[in-house]
ChimeraX commands (.cxc) that place a marker at each C-alpha (Angstrom):
marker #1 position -169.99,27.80,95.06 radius 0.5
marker #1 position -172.52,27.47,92.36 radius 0.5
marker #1 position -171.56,26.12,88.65 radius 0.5
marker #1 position -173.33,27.05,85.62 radius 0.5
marker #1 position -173.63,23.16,84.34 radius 0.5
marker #1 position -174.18,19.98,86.13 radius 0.5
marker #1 position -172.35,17.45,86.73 radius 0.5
marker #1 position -170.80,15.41,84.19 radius 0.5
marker #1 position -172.67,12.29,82.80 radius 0.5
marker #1 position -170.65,10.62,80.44 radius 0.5
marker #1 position -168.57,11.64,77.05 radius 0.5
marker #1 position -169.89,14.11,74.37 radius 0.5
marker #1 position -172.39,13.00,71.94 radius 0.5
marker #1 position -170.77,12.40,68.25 radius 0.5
marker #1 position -172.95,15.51,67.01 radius 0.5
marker #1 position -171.08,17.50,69.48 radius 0.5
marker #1 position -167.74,15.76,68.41 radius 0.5
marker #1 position -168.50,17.52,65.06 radius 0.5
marker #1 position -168.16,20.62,66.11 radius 0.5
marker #1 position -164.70,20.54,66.42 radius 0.5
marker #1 position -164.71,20.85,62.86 radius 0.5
marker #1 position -164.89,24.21,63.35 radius 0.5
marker #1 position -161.72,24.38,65.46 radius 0.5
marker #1 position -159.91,26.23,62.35 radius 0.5
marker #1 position -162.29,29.26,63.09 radius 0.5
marker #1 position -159.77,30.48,66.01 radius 0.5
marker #1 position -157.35,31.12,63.12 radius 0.5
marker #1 position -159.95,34.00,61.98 radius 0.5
marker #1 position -160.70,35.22,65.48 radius 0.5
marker #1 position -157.32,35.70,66.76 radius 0.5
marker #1 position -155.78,38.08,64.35 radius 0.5
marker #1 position -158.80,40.52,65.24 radius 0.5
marker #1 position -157.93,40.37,69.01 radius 0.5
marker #1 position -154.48,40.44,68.59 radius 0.5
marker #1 position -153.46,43.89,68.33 radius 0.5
marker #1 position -154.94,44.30,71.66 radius 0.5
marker #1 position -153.79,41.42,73.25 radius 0.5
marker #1 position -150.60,42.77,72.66 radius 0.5
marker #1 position -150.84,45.79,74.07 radius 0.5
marker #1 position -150.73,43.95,77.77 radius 0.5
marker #1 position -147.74,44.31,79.59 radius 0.5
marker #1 position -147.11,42.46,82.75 radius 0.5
marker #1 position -145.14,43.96,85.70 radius 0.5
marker #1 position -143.81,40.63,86.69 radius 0.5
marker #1 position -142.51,38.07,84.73 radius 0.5
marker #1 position -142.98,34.74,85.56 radius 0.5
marker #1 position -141.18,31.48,84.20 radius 0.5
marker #1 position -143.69,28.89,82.93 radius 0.5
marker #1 position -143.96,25.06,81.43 radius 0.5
marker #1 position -146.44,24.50,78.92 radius 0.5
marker #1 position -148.04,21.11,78.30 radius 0.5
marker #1 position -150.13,19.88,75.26 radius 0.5
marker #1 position -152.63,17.61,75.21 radius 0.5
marker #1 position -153.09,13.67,74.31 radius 0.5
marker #1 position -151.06,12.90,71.24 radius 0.5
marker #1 position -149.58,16.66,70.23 radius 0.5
marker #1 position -146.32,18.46,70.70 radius 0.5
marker #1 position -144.92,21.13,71.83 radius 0.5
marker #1 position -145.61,22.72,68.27 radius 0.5
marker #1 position -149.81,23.23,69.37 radius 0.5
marker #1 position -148.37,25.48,72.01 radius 0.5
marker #1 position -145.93,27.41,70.16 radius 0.5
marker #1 position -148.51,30.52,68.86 radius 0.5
marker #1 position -149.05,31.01,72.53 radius 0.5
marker #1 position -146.09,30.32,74.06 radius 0.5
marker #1 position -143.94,32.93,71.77 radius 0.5
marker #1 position -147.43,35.84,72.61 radius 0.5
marker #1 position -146.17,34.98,76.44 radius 0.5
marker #1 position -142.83,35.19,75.74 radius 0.5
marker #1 position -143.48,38.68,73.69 radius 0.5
marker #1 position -145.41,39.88,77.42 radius 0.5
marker #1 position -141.50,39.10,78.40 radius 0.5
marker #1 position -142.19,35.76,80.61 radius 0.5
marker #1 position -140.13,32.93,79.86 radius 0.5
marker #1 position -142.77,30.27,78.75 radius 0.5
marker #1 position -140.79,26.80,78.01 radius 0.5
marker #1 position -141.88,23.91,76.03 radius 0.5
marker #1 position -141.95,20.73,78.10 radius 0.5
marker #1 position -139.88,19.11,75.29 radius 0.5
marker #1 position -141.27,15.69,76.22 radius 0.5
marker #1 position -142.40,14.80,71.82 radius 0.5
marker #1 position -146.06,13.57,71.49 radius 0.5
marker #1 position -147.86,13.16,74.74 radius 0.5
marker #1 position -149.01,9.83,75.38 radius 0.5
marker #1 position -151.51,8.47,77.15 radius 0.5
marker #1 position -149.06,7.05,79.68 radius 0.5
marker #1 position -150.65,9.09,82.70 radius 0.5
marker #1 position -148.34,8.15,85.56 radius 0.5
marker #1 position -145.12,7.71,83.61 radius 0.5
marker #1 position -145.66,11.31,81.78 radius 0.5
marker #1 position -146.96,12.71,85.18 radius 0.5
marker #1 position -143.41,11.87,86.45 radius 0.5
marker #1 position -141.31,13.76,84.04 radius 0.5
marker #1 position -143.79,16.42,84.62 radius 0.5
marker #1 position -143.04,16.33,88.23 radius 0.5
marker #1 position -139.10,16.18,87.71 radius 0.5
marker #1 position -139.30,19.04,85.30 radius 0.5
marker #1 position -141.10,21.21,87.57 radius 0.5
marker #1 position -138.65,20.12,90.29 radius 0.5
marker #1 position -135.52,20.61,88.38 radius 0.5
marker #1 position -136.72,23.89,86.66 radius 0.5
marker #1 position -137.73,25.62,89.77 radius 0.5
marker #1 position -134.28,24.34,91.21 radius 0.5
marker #1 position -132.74,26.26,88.28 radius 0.5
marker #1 position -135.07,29.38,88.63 radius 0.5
marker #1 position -134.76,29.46,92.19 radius 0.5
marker #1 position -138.52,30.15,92.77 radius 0.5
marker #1 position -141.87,28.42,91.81 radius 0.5
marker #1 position -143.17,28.00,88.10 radius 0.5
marker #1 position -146.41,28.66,85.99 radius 0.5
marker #1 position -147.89,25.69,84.56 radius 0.5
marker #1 position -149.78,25.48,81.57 radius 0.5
marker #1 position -151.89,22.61,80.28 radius 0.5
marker #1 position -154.16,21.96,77.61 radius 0.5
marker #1 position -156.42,18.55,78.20 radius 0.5
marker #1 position -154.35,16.09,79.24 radius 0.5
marker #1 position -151.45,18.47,79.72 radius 0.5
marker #1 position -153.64,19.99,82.36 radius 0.5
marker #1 position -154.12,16.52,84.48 radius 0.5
marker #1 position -150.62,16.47,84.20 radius 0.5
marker #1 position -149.78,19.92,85.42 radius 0.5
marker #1 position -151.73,20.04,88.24 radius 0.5
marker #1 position -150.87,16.65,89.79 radius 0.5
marker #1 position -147.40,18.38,90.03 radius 0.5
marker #1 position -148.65,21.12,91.62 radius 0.5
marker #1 position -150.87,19.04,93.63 radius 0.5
marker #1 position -147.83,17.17,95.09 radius 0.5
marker #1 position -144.91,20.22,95.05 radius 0.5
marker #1 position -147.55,22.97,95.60 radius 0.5
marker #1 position -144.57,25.07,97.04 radius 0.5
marker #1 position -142.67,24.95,93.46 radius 0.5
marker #1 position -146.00,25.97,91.42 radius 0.5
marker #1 position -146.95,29.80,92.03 radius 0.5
marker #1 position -150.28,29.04,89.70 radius 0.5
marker #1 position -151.83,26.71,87.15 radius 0.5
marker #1 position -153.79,26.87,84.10 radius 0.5
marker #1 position -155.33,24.79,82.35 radius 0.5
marker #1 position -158.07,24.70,79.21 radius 0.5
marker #1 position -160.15,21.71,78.09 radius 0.5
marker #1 position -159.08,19.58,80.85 radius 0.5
marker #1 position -160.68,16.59,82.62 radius 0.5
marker #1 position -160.47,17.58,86.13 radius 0.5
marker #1 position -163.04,14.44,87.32 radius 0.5
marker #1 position -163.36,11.11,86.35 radius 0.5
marker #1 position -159.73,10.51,84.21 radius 0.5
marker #1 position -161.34,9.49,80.69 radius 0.5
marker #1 position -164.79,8.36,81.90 radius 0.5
marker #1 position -165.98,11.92,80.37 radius 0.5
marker #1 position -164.06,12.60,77.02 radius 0.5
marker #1 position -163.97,10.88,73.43 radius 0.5
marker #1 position -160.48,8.51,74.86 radius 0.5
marker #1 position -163.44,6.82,77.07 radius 0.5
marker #1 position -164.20,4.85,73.76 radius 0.5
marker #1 position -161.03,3.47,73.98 radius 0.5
marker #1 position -161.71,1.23,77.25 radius 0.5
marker #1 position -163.80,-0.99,78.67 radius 0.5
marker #1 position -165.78,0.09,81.73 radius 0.5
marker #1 position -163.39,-1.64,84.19 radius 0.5
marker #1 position -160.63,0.24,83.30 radius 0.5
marker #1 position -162.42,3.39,83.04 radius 0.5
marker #1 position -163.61,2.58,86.94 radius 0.5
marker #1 position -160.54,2.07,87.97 radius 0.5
marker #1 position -159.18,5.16,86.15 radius 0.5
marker #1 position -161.94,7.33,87.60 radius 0.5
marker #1 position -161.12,5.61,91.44 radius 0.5
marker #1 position -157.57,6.42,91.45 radius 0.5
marker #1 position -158.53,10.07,90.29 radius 0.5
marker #1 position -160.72,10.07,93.33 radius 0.5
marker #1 position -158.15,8.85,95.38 radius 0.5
marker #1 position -156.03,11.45,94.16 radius 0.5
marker #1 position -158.66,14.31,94.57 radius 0.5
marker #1 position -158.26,13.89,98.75 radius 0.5
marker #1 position -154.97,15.18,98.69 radius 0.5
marker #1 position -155.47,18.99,98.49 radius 0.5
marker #1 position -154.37,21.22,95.45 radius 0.5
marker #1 position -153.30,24.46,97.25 radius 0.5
marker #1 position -152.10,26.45,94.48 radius 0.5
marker #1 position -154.35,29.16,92.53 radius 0.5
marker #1 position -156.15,27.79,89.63 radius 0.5
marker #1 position -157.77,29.17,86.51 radius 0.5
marker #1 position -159.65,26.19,84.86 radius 0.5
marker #1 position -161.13,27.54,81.21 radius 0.5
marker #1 position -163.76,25.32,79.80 radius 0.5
marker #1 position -166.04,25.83,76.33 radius 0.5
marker #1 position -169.73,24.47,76.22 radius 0.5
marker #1 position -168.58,23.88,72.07 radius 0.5
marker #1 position -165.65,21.85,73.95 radius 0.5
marker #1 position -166.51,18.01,71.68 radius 0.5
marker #1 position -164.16,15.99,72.93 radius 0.5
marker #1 position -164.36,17.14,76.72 radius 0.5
marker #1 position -167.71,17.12,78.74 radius 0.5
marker #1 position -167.59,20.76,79.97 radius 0.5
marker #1 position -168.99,19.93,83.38 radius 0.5
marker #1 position -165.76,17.73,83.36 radius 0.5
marker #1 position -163.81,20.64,83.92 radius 0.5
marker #1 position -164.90,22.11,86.82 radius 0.5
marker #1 position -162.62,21.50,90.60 radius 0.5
marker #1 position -165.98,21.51,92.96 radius 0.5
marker #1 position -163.36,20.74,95.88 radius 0.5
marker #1 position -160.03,22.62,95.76 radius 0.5
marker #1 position -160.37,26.33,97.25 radius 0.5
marker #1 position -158.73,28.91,95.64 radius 0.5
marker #1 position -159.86,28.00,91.95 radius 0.5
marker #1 position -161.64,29.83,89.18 radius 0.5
marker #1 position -163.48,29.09,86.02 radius 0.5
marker #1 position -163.35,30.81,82.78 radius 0.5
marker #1 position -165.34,30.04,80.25 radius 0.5
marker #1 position -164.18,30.37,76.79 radius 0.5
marker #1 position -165.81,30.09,73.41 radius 0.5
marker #1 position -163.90,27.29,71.28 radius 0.5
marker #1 position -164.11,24.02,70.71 radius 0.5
marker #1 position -161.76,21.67,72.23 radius 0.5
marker #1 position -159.17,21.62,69.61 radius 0.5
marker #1 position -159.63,25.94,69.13 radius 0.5
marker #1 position -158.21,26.50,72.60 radius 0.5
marker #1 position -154.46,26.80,71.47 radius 0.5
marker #1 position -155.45,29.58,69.30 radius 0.5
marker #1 position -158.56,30.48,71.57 radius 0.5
marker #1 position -157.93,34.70,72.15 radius 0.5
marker #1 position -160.17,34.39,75.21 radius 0.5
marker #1 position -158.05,31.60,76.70 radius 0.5
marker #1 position -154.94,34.33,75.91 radius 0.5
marker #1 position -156.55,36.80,77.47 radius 0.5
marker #1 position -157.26,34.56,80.85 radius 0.5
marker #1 position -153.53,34.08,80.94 radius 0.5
marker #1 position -152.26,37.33,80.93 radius 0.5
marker #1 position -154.67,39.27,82.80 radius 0.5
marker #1 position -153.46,37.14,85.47 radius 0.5
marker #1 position -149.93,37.05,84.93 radius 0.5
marker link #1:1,2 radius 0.2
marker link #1:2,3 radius 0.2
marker link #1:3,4 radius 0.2
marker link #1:4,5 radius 0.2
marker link #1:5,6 radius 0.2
marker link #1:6,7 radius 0.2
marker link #1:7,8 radius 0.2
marker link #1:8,9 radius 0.2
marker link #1:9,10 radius 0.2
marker link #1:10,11 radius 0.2
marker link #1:11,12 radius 0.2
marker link #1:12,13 radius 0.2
marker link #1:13,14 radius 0.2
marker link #1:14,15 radius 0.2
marker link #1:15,16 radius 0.2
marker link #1:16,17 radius 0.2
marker link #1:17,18 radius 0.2
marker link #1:18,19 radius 0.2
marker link #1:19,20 radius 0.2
marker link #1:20,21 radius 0.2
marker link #1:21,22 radius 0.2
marker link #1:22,23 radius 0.2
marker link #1:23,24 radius 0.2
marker link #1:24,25 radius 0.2
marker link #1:25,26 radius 0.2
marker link #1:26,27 radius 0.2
marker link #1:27,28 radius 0.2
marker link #1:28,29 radius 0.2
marker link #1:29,30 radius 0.2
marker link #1:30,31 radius 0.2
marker link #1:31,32 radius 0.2
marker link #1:32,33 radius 0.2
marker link #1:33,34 radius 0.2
marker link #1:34,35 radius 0.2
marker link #1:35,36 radius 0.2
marker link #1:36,37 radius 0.2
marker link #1:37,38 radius 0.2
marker link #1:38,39 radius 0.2
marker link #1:39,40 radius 0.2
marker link #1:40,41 radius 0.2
marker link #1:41,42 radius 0.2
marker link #1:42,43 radius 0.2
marker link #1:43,44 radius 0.2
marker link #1:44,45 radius 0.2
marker link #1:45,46 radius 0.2
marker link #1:46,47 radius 0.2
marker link #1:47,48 radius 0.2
marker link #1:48,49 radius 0.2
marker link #1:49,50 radius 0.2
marker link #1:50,51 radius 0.2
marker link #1:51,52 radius 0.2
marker link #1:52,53 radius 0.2
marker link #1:53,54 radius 0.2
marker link #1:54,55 radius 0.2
marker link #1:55,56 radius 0.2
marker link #1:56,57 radius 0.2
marker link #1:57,58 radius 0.2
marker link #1:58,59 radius 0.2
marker link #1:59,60 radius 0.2
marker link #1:60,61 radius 0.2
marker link #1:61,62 radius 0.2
marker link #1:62,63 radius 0.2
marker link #1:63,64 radius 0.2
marker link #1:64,65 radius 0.2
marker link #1:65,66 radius 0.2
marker link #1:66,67 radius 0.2
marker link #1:67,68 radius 0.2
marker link #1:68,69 radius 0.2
marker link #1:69,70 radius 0.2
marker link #1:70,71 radius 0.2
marker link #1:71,72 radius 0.2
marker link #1:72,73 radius 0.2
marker link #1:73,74 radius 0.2
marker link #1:74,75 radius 0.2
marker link #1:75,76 radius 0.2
marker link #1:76,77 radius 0.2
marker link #1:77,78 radius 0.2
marker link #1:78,79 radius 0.2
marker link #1:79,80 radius 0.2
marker link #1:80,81 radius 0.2
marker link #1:81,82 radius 0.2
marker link #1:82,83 radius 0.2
marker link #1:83,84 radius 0.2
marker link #1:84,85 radius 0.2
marker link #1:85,86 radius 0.2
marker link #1:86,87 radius 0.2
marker link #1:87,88 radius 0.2
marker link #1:88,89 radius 0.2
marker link #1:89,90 radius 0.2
marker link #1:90,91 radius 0.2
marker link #1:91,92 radius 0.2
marker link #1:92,93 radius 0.2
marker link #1:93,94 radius 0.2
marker link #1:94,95 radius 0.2
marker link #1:95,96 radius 0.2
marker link #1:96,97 radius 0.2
marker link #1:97,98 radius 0.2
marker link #1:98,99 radius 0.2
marker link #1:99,100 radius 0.2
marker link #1:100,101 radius 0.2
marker link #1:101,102 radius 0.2
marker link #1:102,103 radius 0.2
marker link #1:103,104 radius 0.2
marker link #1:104,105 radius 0.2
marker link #1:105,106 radius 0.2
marker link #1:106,107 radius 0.2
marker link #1:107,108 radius 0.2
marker link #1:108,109 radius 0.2
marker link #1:109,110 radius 0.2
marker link #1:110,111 radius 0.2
marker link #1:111,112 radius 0.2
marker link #1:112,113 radius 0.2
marker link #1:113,114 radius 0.2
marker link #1:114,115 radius 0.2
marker link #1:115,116 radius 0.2
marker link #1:116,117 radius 0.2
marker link #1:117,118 radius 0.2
marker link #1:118,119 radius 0.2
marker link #1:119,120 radius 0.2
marker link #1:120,121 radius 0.2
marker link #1:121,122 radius 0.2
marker link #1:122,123 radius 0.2
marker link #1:123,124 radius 0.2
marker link #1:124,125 radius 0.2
marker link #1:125,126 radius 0.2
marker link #1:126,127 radius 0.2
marker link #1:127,128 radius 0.2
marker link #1:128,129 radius 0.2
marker link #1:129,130 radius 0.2
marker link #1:130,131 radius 0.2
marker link #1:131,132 radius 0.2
marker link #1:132,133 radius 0.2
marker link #1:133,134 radius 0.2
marker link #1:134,135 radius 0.2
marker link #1:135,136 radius 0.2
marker link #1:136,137 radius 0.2
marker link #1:137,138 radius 0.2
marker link #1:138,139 radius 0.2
marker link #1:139,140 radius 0.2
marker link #1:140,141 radius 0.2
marker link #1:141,142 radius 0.2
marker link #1:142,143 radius 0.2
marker link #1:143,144 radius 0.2
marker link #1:144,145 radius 0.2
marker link #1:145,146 radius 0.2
marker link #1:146,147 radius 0.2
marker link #1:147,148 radius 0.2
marker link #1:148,149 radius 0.2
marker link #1:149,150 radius 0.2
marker link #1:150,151 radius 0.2
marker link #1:151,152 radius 0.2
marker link #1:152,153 radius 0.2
marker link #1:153,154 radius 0.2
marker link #1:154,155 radius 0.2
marker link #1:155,156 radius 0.2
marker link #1:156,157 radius 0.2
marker link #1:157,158 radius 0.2
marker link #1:158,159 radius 0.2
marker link #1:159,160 radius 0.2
marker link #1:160,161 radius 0.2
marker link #1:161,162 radius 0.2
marker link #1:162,163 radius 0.2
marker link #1:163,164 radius 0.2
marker link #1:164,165 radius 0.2
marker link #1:165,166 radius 0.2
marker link #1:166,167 radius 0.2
marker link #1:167,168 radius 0.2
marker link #1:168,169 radius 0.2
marker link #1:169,170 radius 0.2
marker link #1:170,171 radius 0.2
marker link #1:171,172 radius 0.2
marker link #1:172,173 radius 0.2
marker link #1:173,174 radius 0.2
marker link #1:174,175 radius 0.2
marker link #1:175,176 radius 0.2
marker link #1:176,177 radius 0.2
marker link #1:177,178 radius 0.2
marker link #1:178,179 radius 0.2
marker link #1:179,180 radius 0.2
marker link #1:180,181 radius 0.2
marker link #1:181,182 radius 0.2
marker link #1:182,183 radius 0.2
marker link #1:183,184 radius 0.2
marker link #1:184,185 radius 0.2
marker link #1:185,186 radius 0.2
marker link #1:186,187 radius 0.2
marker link #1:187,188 radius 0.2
marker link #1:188,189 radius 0.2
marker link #1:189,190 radius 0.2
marker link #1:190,191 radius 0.2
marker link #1:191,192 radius 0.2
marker link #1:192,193 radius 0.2
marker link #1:193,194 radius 0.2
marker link #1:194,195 radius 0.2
marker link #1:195,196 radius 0.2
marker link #1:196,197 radius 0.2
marker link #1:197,198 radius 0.2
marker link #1:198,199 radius 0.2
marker link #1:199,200 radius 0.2
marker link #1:200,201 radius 0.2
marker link #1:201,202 radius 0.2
marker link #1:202,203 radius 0.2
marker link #1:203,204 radius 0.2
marker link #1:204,205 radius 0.2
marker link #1:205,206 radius 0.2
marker link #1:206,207 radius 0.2
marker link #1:207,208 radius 0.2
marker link #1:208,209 radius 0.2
marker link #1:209,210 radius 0.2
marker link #1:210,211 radius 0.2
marker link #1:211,212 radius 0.2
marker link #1:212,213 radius 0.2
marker link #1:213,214 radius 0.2
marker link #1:214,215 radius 0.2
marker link #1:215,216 radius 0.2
marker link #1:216,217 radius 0.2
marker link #1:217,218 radius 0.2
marker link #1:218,219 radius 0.2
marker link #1:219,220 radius 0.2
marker link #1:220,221 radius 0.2
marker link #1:221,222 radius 0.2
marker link #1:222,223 radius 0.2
marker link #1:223,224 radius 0.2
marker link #1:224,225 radius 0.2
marker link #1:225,226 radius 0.2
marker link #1:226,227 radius 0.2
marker link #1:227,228 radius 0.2
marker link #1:228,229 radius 0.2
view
């Protein structure tokens, strides 16, 4: 499989980091795809978790998670408050959630993640692929943990080695599900080559055209979604 960037070097450059000061531009761009967007109807409803990214709520999901509820599938908020950067500990109430909701559905889930929600989602489907029927995620660091975002500024390199290790480590265990990884080459807080699973099999990459912080409100990251619901 060929990718159209190479791989990941390191975080984005602060000039890039200033582009998501155009995030509130989605706000002008979604209202003119929306009337379409809402024309899509999905045979098959599907129940889903959503998860935001490092330090947001629920609330960043809730414009998309009420357009997937209006296609008639029964999107849920993960209801865990601000997301932390507590990887394992967060990773584990992911885990029981998807356990306990699929329990309750009696069938496998969607899971949604933005950034770190993404990491999150699909370690759970990584370890319970038989609960997960797909994942998505949108600005997320599939390689390397931190090592290739803005939060890298918050370590020093031993921690960000031993971060990046334990991804690896992680990485060997298969992820079985069907993916559809979005990424944005305005993404500034995200290296966009970060986002890309060069080992899993039954993945795809969609590229979108927001910056990191736009993706919530990102129409083509909508669109991804349900054309494959």
């Amino acid at each position: 499989m060929s990718f159209p960037l190479s791989a990941p070097t390191g975080p984005p450059s602060r000039q890039r980091l200033l582009l998501e000061l155009f995030a509130p531009r989605e706000t002008l761009r979604l209202p003119l795809r929306l009337p379409g967007l809402l024309l899509r109807r999905s045979t098959t409803t599907f129940t889903m978790l959503m998860v935001p990214g490092l330090g947001a709520t629920d609330a960043s999901l809730l414009p998309l998670r009420t357009y997937l509820r209006q296609l008639g599938h029964d999107a849920r908020p993960i209801n865990f408050g601000r997301i932390t950067d507590d990887v394992e500990g967060q990773y584990l109430r992911v885990a029981d959630a998807v356990v306990a909701t699929a329990k309750e559905i009696g069938g496998p889930v969607v899971l949604i993640g933005w950034s770190i929600g993404g990491v999150l989602v699909r370690e759970a489907a990584r370890d319970h692929p038989s609960l997960v029927s797909r994942v998505f995620t949108f600005g997320t660091p599939v390689v390397g943990g931190p090592a290739y975002s803005q939060v890298a500024r918050r370590y020093n390199q031993a921690t960000i080695d031993a971060i990046s290790s334990r991804v690896d480590e992680r990485a060997q265990i298969p992820l079985l599900v069907p993916q559809t990884l979005m990424w944005s080459r305005l993404d500034g807080i995200v290296d966009p080559a970060a986002c890309f699973d060069r080992v899993s099999k039954e993945v795809e990459h969609v590229e979108v055209g927001s910056t990191h912080f736009g993706m919530g409100l990102d129409p083509d990251v909508w669109t991804a979604i349900a054309a494959r619901l």
